[in-house]
PQR file with spaces between the fields and no chain letter, atoms N, CA, C, O and H, PARSE charges and radii, in Angstrom:
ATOM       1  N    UNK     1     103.680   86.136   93.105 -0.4000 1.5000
ATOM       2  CA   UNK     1     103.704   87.562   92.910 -0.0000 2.0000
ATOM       3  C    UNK     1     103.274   88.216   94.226  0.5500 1.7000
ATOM       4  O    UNK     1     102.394   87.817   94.988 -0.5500 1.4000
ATOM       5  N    UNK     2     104.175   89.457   94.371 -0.4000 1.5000
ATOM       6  CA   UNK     2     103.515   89.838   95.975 -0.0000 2.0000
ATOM       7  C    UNK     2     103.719   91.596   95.285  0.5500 1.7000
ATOM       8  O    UNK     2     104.322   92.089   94.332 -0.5500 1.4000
ATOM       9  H    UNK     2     104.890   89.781   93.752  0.4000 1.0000
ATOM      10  N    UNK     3     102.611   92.234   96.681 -0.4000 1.5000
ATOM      11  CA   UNK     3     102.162   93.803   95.836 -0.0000 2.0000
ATOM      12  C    UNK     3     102.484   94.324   97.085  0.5500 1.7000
ATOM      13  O    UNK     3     102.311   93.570   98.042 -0.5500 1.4000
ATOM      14  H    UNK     3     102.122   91.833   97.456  0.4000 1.0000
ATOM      15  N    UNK     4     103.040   95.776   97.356 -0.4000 1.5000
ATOM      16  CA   UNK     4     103.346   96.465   98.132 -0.0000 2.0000
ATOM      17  C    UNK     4     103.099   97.790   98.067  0.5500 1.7000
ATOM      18  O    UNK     4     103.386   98.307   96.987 -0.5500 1.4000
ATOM      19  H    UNK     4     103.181   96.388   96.578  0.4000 1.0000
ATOM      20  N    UNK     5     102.564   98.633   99.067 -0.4000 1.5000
ATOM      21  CA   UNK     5     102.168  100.045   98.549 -0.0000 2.0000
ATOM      22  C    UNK     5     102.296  101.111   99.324  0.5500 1.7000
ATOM      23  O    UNK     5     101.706  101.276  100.391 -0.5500 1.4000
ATOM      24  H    UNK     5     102.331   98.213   99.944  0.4000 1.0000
ATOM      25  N    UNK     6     103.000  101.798   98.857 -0.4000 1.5000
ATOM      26  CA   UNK     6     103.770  102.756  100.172 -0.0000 2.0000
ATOM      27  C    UNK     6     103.178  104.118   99.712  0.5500 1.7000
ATOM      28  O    UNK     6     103.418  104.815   98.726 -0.5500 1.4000
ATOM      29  H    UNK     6     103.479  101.665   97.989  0.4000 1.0000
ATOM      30  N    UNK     7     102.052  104.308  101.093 -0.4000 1.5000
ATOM      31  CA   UNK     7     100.859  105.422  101.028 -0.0000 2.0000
ATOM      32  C    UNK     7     101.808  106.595  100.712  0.5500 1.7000
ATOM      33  O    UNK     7     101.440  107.272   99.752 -0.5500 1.4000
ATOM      34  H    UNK     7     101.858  103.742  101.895  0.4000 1.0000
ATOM      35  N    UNK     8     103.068  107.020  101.376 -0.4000 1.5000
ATOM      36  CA   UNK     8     103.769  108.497  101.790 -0.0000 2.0000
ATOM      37  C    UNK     8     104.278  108.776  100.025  0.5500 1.7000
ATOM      38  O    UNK     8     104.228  109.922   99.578 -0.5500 1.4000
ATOM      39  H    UNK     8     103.366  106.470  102.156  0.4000 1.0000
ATOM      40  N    UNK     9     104.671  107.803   99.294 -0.4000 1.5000
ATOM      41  CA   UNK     9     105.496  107.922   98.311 -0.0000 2.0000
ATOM      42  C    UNK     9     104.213  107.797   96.632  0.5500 1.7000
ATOM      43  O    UNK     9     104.265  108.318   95.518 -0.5500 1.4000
ATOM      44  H    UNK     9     104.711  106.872   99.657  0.4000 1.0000
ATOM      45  N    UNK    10     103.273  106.890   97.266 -0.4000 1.5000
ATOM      46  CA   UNK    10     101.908  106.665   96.381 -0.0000 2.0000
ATOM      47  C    UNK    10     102.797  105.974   95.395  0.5500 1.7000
ATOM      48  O    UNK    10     102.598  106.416   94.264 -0.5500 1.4000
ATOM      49  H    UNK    10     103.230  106.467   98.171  0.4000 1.0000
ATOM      50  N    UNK    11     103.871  104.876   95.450 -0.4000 1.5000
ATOM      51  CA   UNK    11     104.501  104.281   95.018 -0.0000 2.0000
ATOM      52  C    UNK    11     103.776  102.386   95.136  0.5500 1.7000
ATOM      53  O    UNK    11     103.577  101.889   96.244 -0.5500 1.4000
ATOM      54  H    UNK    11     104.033  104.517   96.369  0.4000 1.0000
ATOM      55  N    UNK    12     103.537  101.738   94.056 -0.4000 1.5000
ATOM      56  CA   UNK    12     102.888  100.531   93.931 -0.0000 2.0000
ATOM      57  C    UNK    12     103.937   99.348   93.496  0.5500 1.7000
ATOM      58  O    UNK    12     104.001   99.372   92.267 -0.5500 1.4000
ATOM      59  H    UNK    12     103.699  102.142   93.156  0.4000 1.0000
ATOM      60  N    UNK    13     104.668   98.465   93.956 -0.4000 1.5000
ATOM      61  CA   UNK    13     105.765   98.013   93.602 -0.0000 2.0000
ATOM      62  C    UNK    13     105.010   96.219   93.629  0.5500 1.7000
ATOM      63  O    UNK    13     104.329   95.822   94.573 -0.5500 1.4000
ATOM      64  H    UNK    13     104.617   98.446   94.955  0.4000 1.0000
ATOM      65  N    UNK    14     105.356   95.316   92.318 -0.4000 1.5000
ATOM      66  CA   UNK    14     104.952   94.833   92.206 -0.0000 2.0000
ATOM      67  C    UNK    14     105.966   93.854   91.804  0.5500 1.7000
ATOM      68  O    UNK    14     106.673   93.907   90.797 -0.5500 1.4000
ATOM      69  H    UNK    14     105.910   95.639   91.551  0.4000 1.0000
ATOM      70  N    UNK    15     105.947   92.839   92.832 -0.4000 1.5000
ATOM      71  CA   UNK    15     107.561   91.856   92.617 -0.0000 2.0000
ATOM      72  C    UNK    15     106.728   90.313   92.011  0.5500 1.7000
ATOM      73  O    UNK    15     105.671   89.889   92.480 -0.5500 1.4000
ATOM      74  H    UNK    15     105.372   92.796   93.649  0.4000 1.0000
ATOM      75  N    UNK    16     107.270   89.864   91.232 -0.4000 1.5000
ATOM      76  CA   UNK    16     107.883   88.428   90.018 -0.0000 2.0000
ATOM      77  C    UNK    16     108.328   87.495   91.010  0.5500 1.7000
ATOM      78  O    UNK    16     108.440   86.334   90.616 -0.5500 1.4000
ATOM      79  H    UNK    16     108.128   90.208   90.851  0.4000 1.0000
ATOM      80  N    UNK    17     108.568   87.704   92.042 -0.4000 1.5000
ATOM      81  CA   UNK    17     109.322   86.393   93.113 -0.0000 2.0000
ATOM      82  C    UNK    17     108.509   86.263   94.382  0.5500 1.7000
ATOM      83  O    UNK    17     107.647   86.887   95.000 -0.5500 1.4000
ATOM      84  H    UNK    17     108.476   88.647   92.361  0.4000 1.0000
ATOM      85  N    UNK    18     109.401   84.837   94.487 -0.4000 1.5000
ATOM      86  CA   UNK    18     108.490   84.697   96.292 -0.0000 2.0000
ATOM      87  C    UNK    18     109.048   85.296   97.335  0.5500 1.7000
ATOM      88  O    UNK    18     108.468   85.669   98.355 -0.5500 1.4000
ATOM      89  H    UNK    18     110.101   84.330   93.985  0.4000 1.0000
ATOM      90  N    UNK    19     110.716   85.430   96.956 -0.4000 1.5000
ATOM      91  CA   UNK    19     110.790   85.554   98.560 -0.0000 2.0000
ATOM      92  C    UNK    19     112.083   87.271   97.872  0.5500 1.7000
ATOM      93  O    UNK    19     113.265   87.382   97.545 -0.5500 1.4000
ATOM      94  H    UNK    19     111.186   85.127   96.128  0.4000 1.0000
ATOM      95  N    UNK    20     110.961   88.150   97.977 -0.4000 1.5000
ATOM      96  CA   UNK    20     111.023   89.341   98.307 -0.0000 2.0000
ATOM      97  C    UNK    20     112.287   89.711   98.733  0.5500 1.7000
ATOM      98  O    UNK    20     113.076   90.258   97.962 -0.5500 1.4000
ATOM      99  H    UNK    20     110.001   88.060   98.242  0.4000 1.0000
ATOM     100  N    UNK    21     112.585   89.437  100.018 -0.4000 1.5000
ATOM     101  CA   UNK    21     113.486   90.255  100.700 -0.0000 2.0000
ATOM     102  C    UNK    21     114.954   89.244   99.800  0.5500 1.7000
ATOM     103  O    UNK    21     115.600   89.894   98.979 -0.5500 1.4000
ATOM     104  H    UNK    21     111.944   88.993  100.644  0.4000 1.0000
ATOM     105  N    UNK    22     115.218   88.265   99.947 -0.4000 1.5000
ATOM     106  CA   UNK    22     115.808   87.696   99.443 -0.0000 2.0000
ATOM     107  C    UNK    22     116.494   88.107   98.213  0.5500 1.7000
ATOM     108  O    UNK    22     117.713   88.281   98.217 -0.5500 1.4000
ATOM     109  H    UNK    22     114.694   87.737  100.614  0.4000 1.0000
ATOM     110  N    UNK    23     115.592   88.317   96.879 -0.4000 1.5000
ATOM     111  CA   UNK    23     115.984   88.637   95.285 -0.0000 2.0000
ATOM     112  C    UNK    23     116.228   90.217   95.689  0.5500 1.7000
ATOM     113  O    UNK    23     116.900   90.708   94.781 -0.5500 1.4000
ATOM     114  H    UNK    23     114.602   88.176   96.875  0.4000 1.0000
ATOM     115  N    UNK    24     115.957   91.151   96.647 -0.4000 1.5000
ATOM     116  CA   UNK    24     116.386   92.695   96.951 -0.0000 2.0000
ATOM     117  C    UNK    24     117.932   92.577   97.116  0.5500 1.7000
ATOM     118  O    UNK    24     118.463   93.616   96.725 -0.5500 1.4000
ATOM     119  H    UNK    24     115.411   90.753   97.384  0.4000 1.0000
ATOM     120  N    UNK    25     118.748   91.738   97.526 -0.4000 1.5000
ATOM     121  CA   UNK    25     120.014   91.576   97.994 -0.0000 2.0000
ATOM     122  C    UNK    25     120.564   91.773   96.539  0.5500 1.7000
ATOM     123  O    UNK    25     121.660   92.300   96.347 -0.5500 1.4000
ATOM     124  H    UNK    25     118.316   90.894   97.843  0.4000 1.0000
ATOM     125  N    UNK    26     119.812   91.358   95.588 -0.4000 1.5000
ATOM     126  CA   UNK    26     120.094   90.591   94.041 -0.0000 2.0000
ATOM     127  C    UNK    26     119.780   91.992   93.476  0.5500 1.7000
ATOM     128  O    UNK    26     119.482   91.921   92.283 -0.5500 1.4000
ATOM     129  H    UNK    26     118.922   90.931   95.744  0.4000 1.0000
ATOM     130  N    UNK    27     119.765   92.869   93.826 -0.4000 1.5000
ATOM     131  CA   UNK    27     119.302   94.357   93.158 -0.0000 2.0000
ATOM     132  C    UNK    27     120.438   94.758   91.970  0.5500 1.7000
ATOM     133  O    UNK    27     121.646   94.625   92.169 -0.5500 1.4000
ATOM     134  H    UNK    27     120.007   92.927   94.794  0.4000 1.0000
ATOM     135  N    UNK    28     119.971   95.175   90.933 -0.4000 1.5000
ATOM     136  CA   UNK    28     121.054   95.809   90.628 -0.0000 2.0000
ATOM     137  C    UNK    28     120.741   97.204   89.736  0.5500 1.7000
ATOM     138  O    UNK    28     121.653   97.998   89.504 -0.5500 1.4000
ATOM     139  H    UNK    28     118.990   95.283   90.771  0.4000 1.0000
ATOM     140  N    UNK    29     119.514   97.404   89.309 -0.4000 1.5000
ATOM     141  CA   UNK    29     119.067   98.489   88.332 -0.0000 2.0000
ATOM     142  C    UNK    29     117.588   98.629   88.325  0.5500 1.7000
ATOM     143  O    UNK    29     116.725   97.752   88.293 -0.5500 1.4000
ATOM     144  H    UNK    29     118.774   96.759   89.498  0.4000 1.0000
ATOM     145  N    UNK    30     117.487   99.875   88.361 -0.4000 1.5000
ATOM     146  CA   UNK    30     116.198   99.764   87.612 -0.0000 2.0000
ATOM     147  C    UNK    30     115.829  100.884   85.991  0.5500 1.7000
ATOM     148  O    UNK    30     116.818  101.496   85.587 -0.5500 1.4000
ATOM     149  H    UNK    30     118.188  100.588   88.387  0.4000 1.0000
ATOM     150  N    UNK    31     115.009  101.012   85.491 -0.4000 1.5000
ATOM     151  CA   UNK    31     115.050  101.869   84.306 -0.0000 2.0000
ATOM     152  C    UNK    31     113.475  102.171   84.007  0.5500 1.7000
ATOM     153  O    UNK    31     112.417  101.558   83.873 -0.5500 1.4000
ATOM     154  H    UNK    31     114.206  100.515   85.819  0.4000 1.0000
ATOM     155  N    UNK    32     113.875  103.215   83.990 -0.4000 1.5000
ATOM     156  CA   UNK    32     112.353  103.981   83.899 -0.0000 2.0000
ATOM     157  C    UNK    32     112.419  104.377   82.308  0.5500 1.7000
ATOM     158  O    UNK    32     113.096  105.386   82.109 -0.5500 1.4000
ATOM     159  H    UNK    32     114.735  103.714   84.098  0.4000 1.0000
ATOM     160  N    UNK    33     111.875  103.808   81.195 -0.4000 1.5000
ATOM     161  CA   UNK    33     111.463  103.863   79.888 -0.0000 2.0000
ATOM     162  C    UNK    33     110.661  105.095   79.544  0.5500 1.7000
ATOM     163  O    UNK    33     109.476  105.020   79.869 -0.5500 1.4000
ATOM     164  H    UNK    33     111.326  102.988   81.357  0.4000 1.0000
ATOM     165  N    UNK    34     110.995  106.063   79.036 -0.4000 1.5000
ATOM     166  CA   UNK    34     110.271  107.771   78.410 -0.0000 2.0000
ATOM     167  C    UNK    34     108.998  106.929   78.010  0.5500 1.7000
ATOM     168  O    UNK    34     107.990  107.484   78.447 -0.5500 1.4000
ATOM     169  H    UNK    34     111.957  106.124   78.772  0.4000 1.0000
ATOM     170  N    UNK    35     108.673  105.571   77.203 -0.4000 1.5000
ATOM     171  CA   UNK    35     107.655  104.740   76.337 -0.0000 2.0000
ATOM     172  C    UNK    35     106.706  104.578   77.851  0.5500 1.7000
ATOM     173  O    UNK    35     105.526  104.818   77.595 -0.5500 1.4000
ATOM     174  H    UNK    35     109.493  105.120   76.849  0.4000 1.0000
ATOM     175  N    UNK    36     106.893  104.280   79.148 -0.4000 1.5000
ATOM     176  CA   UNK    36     106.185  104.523   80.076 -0.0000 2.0000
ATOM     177  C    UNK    36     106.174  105.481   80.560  0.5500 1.7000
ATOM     178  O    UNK    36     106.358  105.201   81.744 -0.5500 1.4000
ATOM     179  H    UNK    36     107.851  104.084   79.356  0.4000 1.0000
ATOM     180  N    UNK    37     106.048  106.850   80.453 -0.4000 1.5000
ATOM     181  CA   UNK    37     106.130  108.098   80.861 -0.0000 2.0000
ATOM     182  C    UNK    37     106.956  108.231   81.928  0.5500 1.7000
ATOM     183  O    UNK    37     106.532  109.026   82.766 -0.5500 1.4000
ATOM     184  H    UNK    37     105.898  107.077   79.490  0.4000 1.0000
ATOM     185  N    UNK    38     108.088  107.671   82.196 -0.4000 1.5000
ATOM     186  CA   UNK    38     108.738  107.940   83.595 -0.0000 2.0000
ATOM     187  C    UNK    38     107.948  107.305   84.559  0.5500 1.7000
ATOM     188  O    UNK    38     108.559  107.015   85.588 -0.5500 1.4000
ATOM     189  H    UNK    38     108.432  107.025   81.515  0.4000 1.0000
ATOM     190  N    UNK    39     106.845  107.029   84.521 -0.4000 1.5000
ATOM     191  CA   UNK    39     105.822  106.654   85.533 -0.0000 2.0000
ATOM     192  C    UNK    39     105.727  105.143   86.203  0.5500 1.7000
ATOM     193  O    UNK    39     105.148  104.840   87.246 -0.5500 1.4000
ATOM     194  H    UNK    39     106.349  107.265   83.686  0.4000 1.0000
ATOM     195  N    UNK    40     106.573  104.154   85.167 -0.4000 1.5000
ATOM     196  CA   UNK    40     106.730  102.778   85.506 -0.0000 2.0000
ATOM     197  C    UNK    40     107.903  102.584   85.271  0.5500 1.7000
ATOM     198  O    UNK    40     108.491  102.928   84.245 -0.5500 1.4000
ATOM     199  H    UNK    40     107.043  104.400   84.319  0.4000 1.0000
ATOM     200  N    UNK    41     108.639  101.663   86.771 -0.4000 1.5000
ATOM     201  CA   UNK    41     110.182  101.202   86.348 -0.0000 2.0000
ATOM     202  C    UNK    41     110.313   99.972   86.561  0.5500 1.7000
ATOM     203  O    UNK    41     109.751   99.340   87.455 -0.5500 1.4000
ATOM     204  H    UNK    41     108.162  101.384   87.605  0.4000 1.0000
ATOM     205  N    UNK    42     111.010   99.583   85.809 -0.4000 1.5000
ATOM     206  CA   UNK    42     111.405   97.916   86.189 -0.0000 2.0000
ATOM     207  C    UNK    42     112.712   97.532   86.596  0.5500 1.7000
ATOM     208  O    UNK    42     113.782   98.068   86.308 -0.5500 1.4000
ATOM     209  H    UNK    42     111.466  100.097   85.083  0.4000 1.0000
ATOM     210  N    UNK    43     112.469   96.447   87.366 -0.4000 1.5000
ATOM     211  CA   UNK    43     113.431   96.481   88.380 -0.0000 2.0000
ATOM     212  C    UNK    43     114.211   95.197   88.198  0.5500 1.7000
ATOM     213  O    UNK    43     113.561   94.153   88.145 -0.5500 1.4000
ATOM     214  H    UNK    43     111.599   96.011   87.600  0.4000 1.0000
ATOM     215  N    UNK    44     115.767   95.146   88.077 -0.4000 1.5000
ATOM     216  CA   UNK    44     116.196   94.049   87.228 -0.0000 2.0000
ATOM     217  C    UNK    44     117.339   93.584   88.343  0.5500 1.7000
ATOM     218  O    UNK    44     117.978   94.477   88.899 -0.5500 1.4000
ATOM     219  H    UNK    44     116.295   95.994   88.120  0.4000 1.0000
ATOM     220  N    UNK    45     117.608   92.150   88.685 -0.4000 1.5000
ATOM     221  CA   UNK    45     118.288   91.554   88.922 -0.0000 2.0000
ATOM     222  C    UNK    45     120.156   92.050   88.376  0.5500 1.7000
ATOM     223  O    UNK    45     120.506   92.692   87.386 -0.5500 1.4000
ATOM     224  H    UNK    45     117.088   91.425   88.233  0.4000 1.0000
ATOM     225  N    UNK    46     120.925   91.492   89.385 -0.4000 1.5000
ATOM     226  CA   UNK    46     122.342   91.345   88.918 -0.0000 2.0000
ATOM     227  C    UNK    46     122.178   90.315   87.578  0.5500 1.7000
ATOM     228  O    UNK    46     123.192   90.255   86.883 -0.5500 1.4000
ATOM     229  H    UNK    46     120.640   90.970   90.190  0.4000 1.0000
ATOM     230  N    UNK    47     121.554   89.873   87.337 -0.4000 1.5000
ATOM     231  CA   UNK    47     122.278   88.889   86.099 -0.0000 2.0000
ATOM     232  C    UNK    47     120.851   88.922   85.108  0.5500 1.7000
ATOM     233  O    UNK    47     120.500   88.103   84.259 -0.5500 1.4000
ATOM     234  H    UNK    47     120.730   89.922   87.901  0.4000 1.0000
ATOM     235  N    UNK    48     120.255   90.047   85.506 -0.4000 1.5000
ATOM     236  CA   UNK    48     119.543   90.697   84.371 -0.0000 2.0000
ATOM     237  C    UNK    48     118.206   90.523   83.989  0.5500 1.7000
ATOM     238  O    UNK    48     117.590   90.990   83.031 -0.5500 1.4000
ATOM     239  H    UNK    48     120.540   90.713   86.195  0.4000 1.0000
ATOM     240  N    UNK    49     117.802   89.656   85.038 -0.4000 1.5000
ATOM     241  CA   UNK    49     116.535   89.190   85.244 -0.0000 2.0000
ATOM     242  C    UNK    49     115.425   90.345   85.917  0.5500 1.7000
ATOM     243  O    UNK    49     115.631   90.863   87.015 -0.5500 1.4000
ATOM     244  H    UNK    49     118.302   89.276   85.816  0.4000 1.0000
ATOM     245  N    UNK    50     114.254   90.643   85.087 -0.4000 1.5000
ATOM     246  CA   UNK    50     113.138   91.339   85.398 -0.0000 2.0000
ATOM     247  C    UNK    50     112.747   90.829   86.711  0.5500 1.7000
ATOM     248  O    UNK    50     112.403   89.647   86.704 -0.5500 1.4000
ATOM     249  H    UNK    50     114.087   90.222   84.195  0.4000 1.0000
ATOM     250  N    UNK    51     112.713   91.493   87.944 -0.4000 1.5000
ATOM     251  CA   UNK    51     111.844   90.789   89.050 -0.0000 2.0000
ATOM     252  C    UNK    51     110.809   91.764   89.987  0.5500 1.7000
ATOM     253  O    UNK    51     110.225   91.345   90.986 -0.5500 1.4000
ATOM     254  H    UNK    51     112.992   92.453   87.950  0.4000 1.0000
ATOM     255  N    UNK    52     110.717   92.972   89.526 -0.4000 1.5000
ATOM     256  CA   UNK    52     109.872   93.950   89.716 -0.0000 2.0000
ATOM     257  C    UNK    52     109.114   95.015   89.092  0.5500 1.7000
ATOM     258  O    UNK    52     109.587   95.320   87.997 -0.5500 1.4000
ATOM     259  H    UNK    52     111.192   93.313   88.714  0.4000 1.0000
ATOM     260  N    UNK    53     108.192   95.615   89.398 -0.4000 1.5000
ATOM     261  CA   UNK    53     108.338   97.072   88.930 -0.0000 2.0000
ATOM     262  C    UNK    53     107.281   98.004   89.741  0.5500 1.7000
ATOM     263  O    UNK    53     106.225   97.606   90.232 -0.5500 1.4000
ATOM     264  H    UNK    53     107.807   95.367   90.287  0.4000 1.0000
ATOM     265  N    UNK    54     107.814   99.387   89.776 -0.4000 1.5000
ATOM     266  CA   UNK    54     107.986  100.438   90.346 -0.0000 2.0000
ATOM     267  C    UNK    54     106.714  101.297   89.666  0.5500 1.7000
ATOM     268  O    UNK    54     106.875  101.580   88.479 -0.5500 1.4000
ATOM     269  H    UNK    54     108.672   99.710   89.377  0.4000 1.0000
ATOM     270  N    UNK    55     105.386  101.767   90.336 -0.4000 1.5000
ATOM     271  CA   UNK    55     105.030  102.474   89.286 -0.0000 2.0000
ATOM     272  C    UNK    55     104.332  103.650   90.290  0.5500 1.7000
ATOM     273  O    UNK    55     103.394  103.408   91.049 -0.5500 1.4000
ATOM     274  H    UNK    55     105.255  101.537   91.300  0.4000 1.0000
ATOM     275  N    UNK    56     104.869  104.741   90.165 -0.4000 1.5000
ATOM     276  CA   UNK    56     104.718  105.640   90.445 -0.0000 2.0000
ATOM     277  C    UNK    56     104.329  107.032   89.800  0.5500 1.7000
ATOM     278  O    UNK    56     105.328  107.614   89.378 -0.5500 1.4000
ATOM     279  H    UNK    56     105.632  104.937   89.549  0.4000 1.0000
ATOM     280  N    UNK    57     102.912  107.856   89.574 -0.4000 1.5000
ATOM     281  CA   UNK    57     101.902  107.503   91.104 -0.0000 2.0000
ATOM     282  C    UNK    57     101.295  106.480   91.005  0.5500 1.7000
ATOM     283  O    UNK    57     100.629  106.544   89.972 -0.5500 1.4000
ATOM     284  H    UNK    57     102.101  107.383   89.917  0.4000 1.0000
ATOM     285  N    UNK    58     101.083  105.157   91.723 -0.4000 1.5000
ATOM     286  CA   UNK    58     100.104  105.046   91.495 -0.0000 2.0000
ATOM     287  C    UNK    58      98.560  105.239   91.836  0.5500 1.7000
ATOM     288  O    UNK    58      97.857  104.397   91.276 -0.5500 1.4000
ATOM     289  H    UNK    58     101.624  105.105   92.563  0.4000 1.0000
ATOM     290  N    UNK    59      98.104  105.846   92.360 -0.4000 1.5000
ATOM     291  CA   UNK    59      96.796  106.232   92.789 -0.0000 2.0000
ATOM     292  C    UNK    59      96.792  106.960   91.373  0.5500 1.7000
ATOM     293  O    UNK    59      95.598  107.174   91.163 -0.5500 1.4000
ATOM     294  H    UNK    59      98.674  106.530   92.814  0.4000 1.0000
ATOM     295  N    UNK    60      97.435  107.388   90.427 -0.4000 1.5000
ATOM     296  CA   UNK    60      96.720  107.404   88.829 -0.0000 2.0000
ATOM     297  C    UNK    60      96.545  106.333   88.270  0.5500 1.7000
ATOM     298  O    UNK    60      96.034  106.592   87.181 -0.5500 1.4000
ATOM     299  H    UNK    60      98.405  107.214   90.597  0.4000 1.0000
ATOM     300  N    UNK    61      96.691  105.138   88.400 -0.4000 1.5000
ATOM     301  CA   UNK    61      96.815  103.930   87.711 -0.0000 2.0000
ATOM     302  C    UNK    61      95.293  102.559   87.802  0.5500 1.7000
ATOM     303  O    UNK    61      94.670  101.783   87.078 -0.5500 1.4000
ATOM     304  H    UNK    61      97.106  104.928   89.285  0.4000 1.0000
ATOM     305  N    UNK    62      95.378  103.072   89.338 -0.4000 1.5000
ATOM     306  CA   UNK    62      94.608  102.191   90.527 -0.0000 2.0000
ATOM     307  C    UNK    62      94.200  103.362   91.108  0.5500 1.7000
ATOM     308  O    UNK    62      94.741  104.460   91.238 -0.5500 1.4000
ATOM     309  H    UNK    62      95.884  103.702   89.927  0.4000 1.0000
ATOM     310  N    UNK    63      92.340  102.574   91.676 -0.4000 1.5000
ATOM     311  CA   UNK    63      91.912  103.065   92.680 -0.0000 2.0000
ATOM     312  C    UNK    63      92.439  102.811   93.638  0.5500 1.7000
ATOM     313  O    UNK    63      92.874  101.702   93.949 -0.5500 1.4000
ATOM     314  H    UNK    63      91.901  101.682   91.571  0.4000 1.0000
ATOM     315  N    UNK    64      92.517  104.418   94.655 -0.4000 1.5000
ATOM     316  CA   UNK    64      92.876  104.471   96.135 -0.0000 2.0000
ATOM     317  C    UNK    64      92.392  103.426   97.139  0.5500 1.7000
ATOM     318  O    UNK    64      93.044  103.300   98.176 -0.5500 1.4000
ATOM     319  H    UNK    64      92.163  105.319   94.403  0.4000 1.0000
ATOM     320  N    UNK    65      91.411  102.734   96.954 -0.4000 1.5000
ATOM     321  CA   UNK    65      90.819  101.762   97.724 -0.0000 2.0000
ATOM     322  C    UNK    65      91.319  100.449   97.572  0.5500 1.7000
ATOM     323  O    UNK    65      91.655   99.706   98.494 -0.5500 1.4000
ATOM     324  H    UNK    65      90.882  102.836   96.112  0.4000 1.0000
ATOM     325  N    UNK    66      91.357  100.166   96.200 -0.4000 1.5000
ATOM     326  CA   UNK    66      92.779   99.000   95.767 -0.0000 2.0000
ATOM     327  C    UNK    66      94.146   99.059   96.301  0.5500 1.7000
ATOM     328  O    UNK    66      94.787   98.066   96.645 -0.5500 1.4000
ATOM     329  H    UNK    66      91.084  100.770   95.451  0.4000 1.0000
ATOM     330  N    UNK    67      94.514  100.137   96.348 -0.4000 1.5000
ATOM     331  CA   UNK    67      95.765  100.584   97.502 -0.0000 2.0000
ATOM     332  C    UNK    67      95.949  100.576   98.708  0.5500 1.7000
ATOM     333  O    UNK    67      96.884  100.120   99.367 -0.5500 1.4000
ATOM     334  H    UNK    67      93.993  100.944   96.068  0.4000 1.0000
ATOM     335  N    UNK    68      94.788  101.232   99.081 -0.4000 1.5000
ATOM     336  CA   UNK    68      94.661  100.754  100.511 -0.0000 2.0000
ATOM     337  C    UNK    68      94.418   99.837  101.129  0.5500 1.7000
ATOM     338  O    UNK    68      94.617   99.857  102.343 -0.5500 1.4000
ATOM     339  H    UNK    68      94.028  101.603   98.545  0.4000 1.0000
ATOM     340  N    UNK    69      93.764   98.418  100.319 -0.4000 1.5000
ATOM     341  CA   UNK    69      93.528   97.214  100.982 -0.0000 2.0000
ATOM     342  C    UNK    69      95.418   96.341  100.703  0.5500 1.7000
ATOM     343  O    UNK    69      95.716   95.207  101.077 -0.5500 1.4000
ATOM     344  H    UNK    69      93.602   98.401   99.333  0.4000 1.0000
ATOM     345  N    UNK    70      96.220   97.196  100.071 -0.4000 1.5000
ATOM     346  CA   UNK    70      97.135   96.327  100.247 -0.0000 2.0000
ATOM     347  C    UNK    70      98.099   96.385  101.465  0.5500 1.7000
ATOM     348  O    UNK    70      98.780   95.502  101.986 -0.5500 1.4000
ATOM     349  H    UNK    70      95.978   98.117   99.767  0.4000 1.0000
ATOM     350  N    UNK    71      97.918   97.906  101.798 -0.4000 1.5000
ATOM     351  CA   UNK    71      98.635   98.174  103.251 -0.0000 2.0000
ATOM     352  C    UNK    71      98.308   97.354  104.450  0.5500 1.7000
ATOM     353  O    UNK    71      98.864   97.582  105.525 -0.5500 1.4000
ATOM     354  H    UNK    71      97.365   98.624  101.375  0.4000 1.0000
């Protein structure tokens, strides 16, 4: 599992795989569920496989200091 956190967007993206850049090629959707307030998306493979998710803000979710040690 690898965590990524992009200060400008306060976006916390949290990937299911090892090699990152790799399964991104493999992109094909993501879907933001009303049952997560719009606020979390998951991010699904061409052949339908869960391998991320998107949760934005997060600095509501997580402390700012948890965020910032991931940058």
């Amino acid at each position: 599992m690898k965590y990524e956190y992009d200060k400008e967007v306060d976006g916390l993206y949290i990937w299911f795989v090892d090699d990152v850049d790799g399964e991104k090629e493999d992109y094909e959707q993501e879907i933001w569920p009303i049952e997560l307030k719009n606020e979390i998306g998951l991010l699904f493979s061409k052949r339908g496989k869960l391998f991320g998710l998107e949760i934005m803000p997060a600095s509501k979710y997580f402390e700012q200091k948890q965020l910032d040690d991931m940058i």
